[in-house]
LUMTORDO-951578 format. One line per field, with one value per residue (C-alpha): residue in three letters; x, y, z. Coordinates in steps of 0.02 Angstrom, whole numbers, plus 32768, in hexadecimal, padded with zeros to 4 digits. Last residue first. Layout:
# residues N
rest: [ALA,...]
c1: [X,...]
c2: [Y,...]
c3: [Z,...]
# end
This chain:
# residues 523
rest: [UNK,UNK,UNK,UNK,UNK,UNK,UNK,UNK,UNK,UNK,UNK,UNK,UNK,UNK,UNK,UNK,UNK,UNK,UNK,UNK,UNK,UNK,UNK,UNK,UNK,UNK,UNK,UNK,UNK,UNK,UNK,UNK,UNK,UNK,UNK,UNK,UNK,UNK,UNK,UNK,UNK,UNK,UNK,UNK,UNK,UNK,UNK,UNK,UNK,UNK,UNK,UNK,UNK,UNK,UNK,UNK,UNK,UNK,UNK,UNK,UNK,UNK,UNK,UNK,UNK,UNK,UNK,UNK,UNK,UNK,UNK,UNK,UNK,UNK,UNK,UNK,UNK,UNK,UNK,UNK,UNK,UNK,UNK,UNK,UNK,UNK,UNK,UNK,UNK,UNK,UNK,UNK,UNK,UNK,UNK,UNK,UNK,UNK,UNK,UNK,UNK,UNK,UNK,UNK,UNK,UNK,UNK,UNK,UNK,UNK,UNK,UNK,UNK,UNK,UNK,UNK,UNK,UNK,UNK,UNK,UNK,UNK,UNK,UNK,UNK,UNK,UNK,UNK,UNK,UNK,UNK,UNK,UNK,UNK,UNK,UNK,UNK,UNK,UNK,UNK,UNK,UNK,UNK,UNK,UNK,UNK,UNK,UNK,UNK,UNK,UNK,UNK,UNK,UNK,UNK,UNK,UNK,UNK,UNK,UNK,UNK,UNK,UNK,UNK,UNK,UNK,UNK,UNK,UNK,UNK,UNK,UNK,UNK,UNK,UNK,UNK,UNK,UNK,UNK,UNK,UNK,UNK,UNK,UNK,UNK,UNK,UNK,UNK,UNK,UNK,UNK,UNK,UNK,UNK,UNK,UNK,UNK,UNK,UNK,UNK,UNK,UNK,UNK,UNK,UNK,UNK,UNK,UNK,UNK,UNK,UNK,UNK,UNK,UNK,UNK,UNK,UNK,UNK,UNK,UNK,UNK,UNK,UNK,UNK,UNK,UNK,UNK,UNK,UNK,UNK,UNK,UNK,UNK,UNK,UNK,UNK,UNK,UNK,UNK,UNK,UNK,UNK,UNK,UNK,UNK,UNK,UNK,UNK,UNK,UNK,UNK,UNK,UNK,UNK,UNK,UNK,UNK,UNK,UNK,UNK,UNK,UNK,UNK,UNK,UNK,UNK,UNK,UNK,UNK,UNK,UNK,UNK,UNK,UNK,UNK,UNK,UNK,UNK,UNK,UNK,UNK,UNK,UNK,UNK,UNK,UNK,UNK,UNK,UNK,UNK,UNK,UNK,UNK,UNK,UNK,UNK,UNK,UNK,UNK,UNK,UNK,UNK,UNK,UNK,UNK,UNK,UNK,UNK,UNK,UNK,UNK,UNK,UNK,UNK,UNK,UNK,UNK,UNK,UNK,UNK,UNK,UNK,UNK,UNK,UNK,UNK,UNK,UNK,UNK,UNK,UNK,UNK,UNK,UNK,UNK,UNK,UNK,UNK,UNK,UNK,UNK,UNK,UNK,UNK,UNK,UNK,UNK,UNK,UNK,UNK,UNK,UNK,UNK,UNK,UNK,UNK,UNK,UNK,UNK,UNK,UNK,UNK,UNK,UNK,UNK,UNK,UNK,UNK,UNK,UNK,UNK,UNK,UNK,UNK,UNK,UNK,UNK,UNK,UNK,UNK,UNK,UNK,UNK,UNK,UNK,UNK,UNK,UNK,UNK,UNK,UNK,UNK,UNK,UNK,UNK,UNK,UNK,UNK,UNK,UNK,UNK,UNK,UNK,UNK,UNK,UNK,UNK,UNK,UNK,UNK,UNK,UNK,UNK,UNK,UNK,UNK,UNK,UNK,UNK,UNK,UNK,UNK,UNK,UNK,UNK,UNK,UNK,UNK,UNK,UNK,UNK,UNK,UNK,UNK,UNK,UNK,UNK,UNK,UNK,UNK,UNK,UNK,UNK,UNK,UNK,UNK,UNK,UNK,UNK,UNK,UNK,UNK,UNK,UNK,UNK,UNK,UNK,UNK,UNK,UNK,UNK,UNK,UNK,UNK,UNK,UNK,UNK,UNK,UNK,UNK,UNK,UNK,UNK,UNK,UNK,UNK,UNK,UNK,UNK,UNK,UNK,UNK,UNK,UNK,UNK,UNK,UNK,UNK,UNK,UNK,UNK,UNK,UNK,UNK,UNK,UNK,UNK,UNK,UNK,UNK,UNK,UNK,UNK,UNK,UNK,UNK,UNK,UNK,UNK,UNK,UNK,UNK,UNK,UNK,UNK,UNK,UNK,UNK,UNK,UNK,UNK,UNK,UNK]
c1: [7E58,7E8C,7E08,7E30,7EEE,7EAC,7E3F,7EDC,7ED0,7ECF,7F48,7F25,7FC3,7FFC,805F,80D9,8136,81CD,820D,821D,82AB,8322,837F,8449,83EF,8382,8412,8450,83BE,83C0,8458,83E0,835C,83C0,8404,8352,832C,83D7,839A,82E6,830F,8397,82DD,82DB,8395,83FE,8429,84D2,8514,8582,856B,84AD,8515,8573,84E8,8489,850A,8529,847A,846C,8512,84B8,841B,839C,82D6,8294,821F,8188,8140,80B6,805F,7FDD,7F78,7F72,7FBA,803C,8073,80F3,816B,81C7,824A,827C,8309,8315,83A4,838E,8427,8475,83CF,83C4,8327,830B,829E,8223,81D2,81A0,81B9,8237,82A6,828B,82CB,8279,82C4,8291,8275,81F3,8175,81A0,81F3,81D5,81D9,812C,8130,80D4,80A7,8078,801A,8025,7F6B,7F79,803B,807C,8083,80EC,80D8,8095,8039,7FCA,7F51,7EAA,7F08,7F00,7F58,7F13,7F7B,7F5A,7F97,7FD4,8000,803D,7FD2,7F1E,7F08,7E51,7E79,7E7A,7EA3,7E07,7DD2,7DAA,7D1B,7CCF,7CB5,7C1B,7BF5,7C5F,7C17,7B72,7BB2,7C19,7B5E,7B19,7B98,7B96,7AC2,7AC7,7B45,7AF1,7A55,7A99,7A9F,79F5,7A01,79C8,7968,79DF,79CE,7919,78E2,796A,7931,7863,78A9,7901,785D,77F0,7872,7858,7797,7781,77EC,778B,76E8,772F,7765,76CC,767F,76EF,76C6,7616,75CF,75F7,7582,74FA,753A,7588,7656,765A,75D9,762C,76DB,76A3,7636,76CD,7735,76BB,76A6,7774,776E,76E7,774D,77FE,77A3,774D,7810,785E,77D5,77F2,7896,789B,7816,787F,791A,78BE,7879,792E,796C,7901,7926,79DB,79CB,7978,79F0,7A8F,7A42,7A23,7ADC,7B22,7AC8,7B0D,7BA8,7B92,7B6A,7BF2,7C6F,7C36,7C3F,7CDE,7D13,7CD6,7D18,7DCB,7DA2,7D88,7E24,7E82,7E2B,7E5A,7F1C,7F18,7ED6,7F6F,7FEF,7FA3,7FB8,804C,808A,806B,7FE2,7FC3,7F30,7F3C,7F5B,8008,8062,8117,8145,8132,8196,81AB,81B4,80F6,80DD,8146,8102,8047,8070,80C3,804C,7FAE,8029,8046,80C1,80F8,80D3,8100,80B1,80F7,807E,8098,80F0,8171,8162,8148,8145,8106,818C,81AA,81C7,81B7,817C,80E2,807F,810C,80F7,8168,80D3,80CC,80A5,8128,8168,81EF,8287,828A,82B1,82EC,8399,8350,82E3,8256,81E5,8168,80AC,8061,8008,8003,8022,7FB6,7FFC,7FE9,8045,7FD4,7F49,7F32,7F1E,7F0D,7F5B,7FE8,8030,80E2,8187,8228,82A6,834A,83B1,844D,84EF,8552,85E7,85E9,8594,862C,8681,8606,8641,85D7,85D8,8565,84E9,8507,84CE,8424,8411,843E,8391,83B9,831D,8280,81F4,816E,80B6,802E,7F86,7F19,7ED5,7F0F,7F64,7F15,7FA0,8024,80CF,815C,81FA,8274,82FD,83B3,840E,8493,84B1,852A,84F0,8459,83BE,836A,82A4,8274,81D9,819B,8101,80F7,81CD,81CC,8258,8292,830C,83B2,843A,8480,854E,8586,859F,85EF,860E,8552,84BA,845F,8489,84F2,84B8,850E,84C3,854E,8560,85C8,8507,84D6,8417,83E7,8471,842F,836B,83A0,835C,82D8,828F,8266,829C,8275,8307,8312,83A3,8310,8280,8231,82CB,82E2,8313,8359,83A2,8456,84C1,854E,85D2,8683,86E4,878D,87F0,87EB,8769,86BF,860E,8598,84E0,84C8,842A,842E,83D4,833A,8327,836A,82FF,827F,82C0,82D7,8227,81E4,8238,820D,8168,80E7,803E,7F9D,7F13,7E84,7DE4,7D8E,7DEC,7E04,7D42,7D26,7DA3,7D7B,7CCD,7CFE,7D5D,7CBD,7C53,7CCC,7CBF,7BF9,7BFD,7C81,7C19]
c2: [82BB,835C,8367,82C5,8318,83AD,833A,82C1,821E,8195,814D,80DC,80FC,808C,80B8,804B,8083,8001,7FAA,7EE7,7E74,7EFF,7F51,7F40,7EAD,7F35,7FAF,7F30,7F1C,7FE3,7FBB,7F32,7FC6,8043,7FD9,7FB8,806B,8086,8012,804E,8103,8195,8206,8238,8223,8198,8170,8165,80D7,8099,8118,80D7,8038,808B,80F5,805E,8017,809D,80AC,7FE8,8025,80B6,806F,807A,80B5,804F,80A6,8052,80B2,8064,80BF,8068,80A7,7FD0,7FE0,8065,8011,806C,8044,80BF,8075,80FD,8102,8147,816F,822F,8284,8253,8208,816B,8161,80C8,80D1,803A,800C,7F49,7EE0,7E8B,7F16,7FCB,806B,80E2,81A5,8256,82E3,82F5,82DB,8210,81C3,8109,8119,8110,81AD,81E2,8289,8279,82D5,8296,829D,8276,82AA,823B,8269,81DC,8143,80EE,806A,805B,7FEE,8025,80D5,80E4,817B,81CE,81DA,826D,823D,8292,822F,818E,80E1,80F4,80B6,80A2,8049,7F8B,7FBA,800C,7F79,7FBE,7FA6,7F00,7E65,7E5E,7E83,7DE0,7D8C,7D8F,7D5F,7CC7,7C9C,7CA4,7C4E,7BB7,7BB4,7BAC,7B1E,7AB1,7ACA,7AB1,7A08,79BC,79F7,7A75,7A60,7A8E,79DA,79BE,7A76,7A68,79CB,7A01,7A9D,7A2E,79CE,7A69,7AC3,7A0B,79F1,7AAF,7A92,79F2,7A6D,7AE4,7A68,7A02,7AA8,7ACE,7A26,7A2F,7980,795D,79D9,7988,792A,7892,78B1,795E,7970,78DE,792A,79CE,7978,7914,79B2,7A17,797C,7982,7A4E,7A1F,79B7,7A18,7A95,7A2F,79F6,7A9C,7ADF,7A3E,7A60,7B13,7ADF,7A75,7AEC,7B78,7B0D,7AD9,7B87,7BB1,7B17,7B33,7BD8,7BAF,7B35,7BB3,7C3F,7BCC,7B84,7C3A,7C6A,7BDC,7C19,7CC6,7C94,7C23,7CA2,7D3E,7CBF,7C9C,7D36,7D74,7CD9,7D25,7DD6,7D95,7D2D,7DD4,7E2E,7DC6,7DAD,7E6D,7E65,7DEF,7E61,7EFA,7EA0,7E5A,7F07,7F3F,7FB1,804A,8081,8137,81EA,8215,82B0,82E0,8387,8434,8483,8545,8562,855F,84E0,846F,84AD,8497,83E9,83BC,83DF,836C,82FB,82BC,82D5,8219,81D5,813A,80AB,8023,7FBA,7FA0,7F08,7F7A,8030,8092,8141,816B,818F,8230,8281,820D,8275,8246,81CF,81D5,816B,80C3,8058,7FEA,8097,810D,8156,81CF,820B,82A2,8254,8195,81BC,8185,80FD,80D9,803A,8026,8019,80BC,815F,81E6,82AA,8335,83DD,8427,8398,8325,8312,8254,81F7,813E,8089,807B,7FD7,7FA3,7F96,7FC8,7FFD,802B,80A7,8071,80AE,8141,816E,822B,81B7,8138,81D2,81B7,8105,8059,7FC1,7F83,7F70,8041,8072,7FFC,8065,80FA,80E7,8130,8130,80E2,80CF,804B,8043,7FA8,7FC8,805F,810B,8117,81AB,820F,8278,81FF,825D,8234,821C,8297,822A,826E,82C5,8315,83C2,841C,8492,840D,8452,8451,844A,8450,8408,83E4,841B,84C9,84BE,84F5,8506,8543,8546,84FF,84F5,844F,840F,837E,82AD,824B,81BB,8179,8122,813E,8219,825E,8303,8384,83FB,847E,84A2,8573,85B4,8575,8565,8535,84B1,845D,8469,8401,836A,83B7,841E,836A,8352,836E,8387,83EE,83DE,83D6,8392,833B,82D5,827E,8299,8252,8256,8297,82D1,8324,82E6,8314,8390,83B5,8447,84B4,8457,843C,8401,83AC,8392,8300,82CB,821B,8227,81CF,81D4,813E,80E5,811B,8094,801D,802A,8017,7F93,7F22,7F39,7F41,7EC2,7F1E,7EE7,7EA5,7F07,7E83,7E7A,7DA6,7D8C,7DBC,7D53,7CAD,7CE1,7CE9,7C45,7BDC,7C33,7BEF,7B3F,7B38,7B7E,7AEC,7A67]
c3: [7B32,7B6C,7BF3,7C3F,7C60,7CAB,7D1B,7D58,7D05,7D96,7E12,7EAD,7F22,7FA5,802C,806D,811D,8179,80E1,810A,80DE,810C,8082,802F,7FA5,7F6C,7F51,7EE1,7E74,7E60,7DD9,7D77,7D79,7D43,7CA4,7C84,7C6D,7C22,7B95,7B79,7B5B,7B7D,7B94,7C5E,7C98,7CC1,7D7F,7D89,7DDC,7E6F,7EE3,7F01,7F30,7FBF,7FE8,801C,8086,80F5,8104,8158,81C8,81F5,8229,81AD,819D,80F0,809C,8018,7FA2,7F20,7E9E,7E42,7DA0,7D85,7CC2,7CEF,7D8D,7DF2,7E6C,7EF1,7F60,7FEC,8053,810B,8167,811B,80EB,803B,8012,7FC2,7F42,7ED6,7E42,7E13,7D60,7D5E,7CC6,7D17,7D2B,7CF4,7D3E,7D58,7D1A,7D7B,7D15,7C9B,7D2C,7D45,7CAB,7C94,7BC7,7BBA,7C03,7CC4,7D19,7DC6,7E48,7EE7,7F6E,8009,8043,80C3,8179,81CA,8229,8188,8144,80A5,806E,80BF,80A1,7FEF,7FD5,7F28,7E9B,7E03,7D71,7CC4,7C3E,7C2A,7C4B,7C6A,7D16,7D67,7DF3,7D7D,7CD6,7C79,7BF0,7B3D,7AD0,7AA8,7B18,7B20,7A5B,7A4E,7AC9,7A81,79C2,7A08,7A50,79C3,7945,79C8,79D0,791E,791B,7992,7932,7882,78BB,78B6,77EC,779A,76E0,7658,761A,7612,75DC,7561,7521,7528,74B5,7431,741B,7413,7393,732F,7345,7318,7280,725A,7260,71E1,7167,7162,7147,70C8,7073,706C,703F,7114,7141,715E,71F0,7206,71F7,7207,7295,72F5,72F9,7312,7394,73DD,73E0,7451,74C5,74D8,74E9,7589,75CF,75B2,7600,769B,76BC,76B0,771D,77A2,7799,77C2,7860,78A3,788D,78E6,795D,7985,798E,7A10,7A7B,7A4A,7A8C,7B1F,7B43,7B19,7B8C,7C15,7C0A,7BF9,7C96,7CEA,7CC1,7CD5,7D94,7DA4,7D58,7DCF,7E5D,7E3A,7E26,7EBA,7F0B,7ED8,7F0A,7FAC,7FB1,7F7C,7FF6,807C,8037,8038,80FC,811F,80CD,813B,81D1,819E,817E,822C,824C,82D4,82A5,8259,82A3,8269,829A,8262,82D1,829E,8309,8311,83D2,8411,836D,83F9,848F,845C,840E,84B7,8542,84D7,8494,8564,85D2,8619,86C2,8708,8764,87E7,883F,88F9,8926,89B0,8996,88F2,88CB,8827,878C,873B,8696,85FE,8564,850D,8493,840A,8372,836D,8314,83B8,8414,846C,84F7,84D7,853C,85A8,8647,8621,867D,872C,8714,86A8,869D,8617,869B,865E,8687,861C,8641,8638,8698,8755,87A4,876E,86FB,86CB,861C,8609,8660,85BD,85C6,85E1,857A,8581,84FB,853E,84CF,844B,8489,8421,84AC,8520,85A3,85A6,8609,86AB,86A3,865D,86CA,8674,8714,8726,8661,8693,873F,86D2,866A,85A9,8557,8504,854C,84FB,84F6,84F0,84FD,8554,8523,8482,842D,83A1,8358,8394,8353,82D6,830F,82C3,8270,82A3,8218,829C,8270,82E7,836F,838D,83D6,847B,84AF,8558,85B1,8666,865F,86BC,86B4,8610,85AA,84F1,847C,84F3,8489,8463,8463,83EF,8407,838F,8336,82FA,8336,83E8,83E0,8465,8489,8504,8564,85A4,8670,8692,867C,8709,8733,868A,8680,871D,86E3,863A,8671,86E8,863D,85F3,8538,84A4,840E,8387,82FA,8258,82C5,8339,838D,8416,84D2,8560,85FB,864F,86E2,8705,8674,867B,85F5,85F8,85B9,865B,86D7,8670,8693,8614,8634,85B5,8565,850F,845C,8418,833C,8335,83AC,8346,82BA,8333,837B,82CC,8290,8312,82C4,8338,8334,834A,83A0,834C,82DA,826D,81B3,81F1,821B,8167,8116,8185,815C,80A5,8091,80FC,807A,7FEA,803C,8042,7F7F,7F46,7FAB]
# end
């Protein structure tokens, strides 16, 4: 029964790690949301400044923004119209430069006069030819049903997300573009369209003509027109190629291997089980003869020393050489050592018992030669030194472009190359990192025994941010060799930083760790 229910366990596991679709992250659209900025063709009479028109845009890197070439065709034409950009979270809204334009396909890239910190949105670097898609952007039919003015345009507002299906590539106009089903309105030019994982697929441009029931599609520039125009200019934009994964995804697939390495297990223990249980009846079948056939010498001794001593005994008494005393003597010392002998044959024979405790002294032996020499922690770690970690990427999630391969020097005291201090809590070393200008903060963990680095990043709003510099502000993180007790001090301090992040971090990458060769050398 327990071996029909563990191959039910494994099929459920194995049919469970077959290819499905994806599930987004809410977390993901809102954090590229951040990074998507409204557009604004700015016109001026004397000191005051009116709005023209607008779109979108978003972020690729450092101040740059992408956009489409019609958005920002006005202020190209007349020099007297500014661009503005508003960004979707913060207090204020500063003046662009135009970089670049190309009217061919429908691209222009800006940048910020005054830095900004937005998050560069990471792009699609093998997009999918259908599923589900999203546009993000500023449509002025939605800005129009709130009620919203001209002026309320210069003001931080979140972007529209809508969602549709992606219906595959198609040339037009001269240039690739995408077709899709996410609606886009006026004010949506130039913004991004992007997976469930938030990465960019294109750049809305255009929507198709539609009369009466007729389907409604819309086009967006595809990776293939913008990567050119971007490294074109001096971008190099965040790519990431991998299957789009949520975390529960990836926590459902570790709860699959886990059960699977579970069953292992217990296979591996059944099996040496019933191999023990052979091994101990053939050894006590072995041993038995052994003691069987001990007892039967010790028995046929003391026999045969008993018959010796009877004709000492015998020959001394009756024989002829009972008028010689030192005969006499001689033969009733044979009967005596003969006598003495057949006792300790008798008594030192081994009993029924001995077998039970041979066969217990034998196999204690076994596994103890088994179980000798040292156990490698689980991925190969080796406590401090120096490590090289290796991105495991059936484990890992990102929308980024993480590094592959981290080199990383560890102390027994939690110290990370000679310079950067962990902090311990609960027997588990972690270091918090809260940059000053990134929304993004980073919870690194590392397991000395396992050879496992984890990093997970949270993407923040403002307000979330806001709140983790605040209690990164607090402390002082100690530095490399002031021992044990600041360690833990750090910890309980990163605790409350913790307690300021989202439930769920948006990226972990997991890290399998092992001596680096220089290091392997030395020892």
């Amino acid at each position: 029964m327990h071996r029909i229910l563990t191959s039910l366990a494994l099929l459920v596991a194995i049919l469970a790690l077959h290819p499905k679709p994806a599930l987004a992250d809410p977390a993901d659209i809102e954090a590229a949301t951040r990074g998507v900025v409204r557009v604004v063709i700015i016109g001026r009479d004397g000191e005051e400044i009116f709005p023209i028109s607008h779109g979108t845009g978003f972020a690729v890197g450092g101040e740059r923004i992408v956009t489409n070439a019609h958005v920002v065709a006005q202020a190209v034409a007349d020099d007297r119209l500014s661009i503005g950009i508003v960004p979707a979270d913060g207090d204020r809204a500063v003046y662009a430069r135009l970089v670049s334009v190309s009217k061919r396909n429908d691209l222009a890239l800006i940048e910020a006069t005054e830095p900004l910190g937005l998050p560069p949105l990471t792009i699609s670097g093998n997009p999918a030819q259908t599923g589900t898609v999203m546009a993000i952007g500023y449509p002025l039919n939605v800005d129009r049903a709130q009620g919203l003015s001209f002026s309320d345009m210069f003001r931080a507002q979140p972007p529209v997300t809508a969602t549709g299906f992606l219906s595959g590539r198609r040339p037009s106009r001269d240039f690739d573009t995408l077709l899709h089903t996410a609606p886009i309105a006026a004010g949506n030019s130039g913004g991004p369209l992007v997976d469930e994982c938030g990465r960019v697929m294109g750049v809305n441009s255009f929507g198709a003509e539609s009369g009466g029931s007729d389907a409604e599609f819309f086009f967006a520039v595809s990776t293939r027109e913008l990567l050119p125009f971007l490294r074109a200019n001096g971008v190099s934009p965040r790519m990431n190629s991998s299957q789009c994964r949520s975390l529960a995804d990836l926590d459902a697939e570790q709860r699959v291997r886990e059960n699977e390495a579970r069953a292992t297990a217990e296979r591996i223990a059944e099996h040496k089980a019933n191999a023990l249980a052979q091994r101990t009846t053939e050894m006590r079948r072995t041993i038995g003869f052994a003691v069987m056939d001990e007892r039967d010498n010790k028995l046929a001794l003391a026999f045969l020393l008993l018959l010796i001593a009877c004709g000492a005994v015998a020959l001394a008494t009756f024989g002829h050489i009972q008028k010689d005393m030192r005969l006499r003597t001689a033969a009733g010392a044979v009967a005596l050592i003969a006598v003495v002998g057949a006792t300790l044959a008798w008594f030192t024979r081994p009993s029924f018992n001995q077998v039970d405790t041979r066969v217990e002294e034998l196999l204690r032996a076994a596994m103890d030669n088994d179980e000798a020499g040292p156990i490698a922690p689980n991925g190969g770690g080796s406590g401090a030194g120096d490590l090289v970690c290796v991105l495991d990427t059936a484990r890992s999630r990102f929308v980024g472009d993480p590094a592959e391969d981290i080199e990383l020097g560890w102390s027994d005291e939690g110290c990370v190359n000679a310079r950067t201090q962990y902090g311990l809590e609960n027997g588990e070393w972690t270091r918090i990192f809260v940059p000053s200008s990134e929304a993004a903060v980073s919870v690194n963990s590392f397991d000395p025994l396992a050879g496992e680095l984890v990093m997970e990043r949270y993407l923040l709003d403002r307000q979330l941010m806001t709140a983790a510099r605040n209690a990164r502000g607090k402390y002082r993180a100690p530095s490399c060799g002031a021992g044990e007790d600041a360690a833990r001090e750090l910890g309980s301090h990163q605790s409350a930083i913790m307690a300021a992040l989202p439930q769920s971090p948006n990226e972990r990458l997991v890290y399998t760790c092992a001596p680096s060769d220089s290091s392997a050398s030395q020892d």
